[in-house]
N, CA, C and O of each residue as an XYZ file, in Angstrom:
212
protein
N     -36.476    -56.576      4.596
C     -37.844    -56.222      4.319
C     -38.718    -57.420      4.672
O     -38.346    -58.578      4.484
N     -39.843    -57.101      5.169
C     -40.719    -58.292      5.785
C     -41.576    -58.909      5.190
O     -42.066    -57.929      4.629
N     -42.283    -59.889      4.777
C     -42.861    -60.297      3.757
C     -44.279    -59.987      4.501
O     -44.712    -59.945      5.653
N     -44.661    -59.830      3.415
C     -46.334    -59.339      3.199
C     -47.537    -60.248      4.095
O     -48.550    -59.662      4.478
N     -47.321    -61.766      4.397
C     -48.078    -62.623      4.728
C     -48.633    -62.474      6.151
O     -48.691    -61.339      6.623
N     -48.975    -63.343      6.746
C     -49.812    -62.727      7.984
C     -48.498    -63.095      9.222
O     -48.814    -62.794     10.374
N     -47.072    -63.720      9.027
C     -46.300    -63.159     10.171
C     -45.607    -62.344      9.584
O     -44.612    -62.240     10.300
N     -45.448    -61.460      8.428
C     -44.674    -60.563      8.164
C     -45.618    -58.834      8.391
O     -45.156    -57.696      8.311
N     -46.763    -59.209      8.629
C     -47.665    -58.149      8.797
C     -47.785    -58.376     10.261
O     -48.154    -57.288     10.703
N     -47.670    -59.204     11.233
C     -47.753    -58.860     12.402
C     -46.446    -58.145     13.051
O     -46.513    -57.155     13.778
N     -44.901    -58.995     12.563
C     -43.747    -58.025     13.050
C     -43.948    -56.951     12.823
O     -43.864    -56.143     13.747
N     -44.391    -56.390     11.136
C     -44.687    -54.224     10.720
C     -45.938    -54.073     12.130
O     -45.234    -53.456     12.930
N     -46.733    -54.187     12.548
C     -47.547    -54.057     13.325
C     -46.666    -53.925     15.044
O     -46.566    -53.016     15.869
N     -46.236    -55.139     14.980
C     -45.052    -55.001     16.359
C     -44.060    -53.927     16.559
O     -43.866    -53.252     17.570
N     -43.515    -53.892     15.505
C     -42.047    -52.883     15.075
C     -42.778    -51.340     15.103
O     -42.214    -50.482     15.781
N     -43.992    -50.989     14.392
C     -44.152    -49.611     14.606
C     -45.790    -49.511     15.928
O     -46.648    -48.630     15.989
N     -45.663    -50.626     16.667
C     -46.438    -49.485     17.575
C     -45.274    -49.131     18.922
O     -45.614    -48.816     20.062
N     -44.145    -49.251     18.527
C     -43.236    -48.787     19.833
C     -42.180    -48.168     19.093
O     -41.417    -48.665     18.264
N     -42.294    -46.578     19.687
C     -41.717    -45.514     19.247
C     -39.829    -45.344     19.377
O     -38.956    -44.571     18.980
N     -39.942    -46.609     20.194
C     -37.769    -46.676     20.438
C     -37.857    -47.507     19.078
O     -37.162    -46.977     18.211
N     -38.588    -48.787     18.597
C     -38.198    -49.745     17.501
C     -38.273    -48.947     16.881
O     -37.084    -48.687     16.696
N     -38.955    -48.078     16.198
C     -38.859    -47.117     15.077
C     -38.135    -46.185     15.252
O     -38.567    -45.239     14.594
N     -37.081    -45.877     15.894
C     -36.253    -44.448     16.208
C     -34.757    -45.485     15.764
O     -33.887    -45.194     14.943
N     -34.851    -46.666     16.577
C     -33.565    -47.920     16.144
C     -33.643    -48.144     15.025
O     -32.503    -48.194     14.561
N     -34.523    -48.349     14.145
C     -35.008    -48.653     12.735
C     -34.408    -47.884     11.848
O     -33.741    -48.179     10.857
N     -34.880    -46.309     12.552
C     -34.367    -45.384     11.234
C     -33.364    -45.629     10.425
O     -33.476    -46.013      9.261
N     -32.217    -45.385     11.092
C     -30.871    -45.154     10.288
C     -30.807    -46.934      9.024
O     -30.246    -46.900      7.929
N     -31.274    -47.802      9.400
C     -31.340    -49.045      8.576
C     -32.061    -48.801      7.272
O     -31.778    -49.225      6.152
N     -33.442    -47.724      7.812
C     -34.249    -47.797      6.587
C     -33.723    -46.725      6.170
O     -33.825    -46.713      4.943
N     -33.075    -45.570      6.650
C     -32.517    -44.617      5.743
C     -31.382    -45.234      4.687
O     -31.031    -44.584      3.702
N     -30.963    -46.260      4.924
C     -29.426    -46.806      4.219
C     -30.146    -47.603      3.340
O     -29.824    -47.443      2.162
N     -31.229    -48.603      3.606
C     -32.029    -49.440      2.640
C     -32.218    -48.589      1.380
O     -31.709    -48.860      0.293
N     -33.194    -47.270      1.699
C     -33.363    -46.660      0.906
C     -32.319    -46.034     -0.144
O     -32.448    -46.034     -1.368
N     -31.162    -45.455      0.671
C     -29.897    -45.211     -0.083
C     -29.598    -46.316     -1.668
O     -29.244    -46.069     -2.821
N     -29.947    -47.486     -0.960
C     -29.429    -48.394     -1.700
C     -30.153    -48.716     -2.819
O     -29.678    -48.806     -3.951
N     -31.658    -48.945     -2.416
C     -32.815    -48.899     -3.761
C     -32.535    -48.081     -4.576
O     -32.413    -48.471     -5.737
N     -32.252    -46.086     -4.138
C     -32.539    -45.690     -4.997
C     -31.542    -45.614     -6.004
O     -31.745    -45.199     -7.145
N     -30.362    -46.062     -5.517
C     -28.788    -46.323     -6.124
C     -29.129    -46.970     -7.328
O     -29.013    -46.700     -8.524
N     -29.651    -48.044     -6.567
C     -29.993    -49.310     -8.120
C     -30.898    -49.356     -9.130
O     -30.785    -50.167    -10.050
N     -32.179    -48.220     -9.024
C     -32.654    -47.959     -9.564
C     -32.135    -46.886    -10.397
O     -32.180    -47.107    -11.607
N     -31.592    -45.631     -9.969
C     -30.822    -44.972    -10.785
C     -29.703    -45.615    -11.703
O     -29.405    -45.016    -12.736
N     -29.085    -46.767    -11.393
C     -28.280    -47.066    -12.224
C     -28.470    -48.099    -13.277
O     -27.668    -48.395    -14.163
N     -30.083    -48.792    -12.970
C     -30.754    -49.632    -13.956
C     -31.633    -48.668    -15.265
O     -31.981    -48.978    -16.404
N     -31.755    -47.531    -14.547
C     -32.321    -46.432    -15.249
C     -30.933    -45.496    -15.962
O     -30.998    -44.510    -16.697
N     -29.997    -46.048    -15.560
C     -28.645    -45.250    -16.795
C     -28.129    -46.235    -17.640
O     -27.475    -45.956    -18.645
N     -28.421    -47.507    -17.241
C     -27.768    -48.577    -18.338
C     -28.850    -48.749    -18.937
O     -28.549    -49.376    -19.953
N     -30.368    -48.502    -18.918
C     -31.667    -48.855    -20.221
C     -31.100    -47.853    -20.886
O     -30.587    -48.231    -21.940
N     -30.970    -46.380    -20.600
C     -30.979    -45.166    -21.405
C     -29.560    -45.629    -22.112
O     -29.288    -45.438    -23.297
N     -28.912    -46.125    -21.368
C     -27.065    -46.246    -22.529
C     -27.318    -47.157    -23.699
O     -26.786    -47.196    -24.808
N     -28.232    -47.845    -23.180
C     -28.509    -49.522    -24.369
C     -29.121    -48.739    -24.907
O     -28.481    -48.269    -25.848
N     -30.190    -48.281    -24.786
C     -31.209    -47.574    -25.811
C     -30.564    -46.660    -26.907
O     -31.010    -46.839    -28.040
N     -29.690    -45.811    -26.776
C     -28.705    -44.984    -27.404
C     -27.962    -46.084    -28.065
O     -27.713    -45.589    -29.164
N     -27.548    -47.063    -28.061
C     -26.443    -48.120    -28.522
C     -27.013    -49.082    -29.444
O     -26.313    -49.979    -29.911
């Protein structure tokens, strides 16, 4: 993930105005995402287990 500052906002600017970098991209950000929402679901089953405990 690219940081927010002014060279991490020029690579997001580089990377999506060319339609092959973003087609190569996909499958990375589809798996990134896999993974966030993994860890969030499972930080969100161990509050609810502690909370019960």
């Amino acid at each position: 993930m690219p940081s927010l500052d002014e060279k991490g906002l020029e690579y997001i600017k580089e990377v999506t105005a060319s339609l092959d970098a973003w087609h190569e991209a996909k499958a990375a950000i589809a798996e990134a995402r896999q993974i966030i929402l993994h860890k969030l679901n499972l930080m969100n089953w161990v509050a609810n287990f502690v909370r019960n405990f």
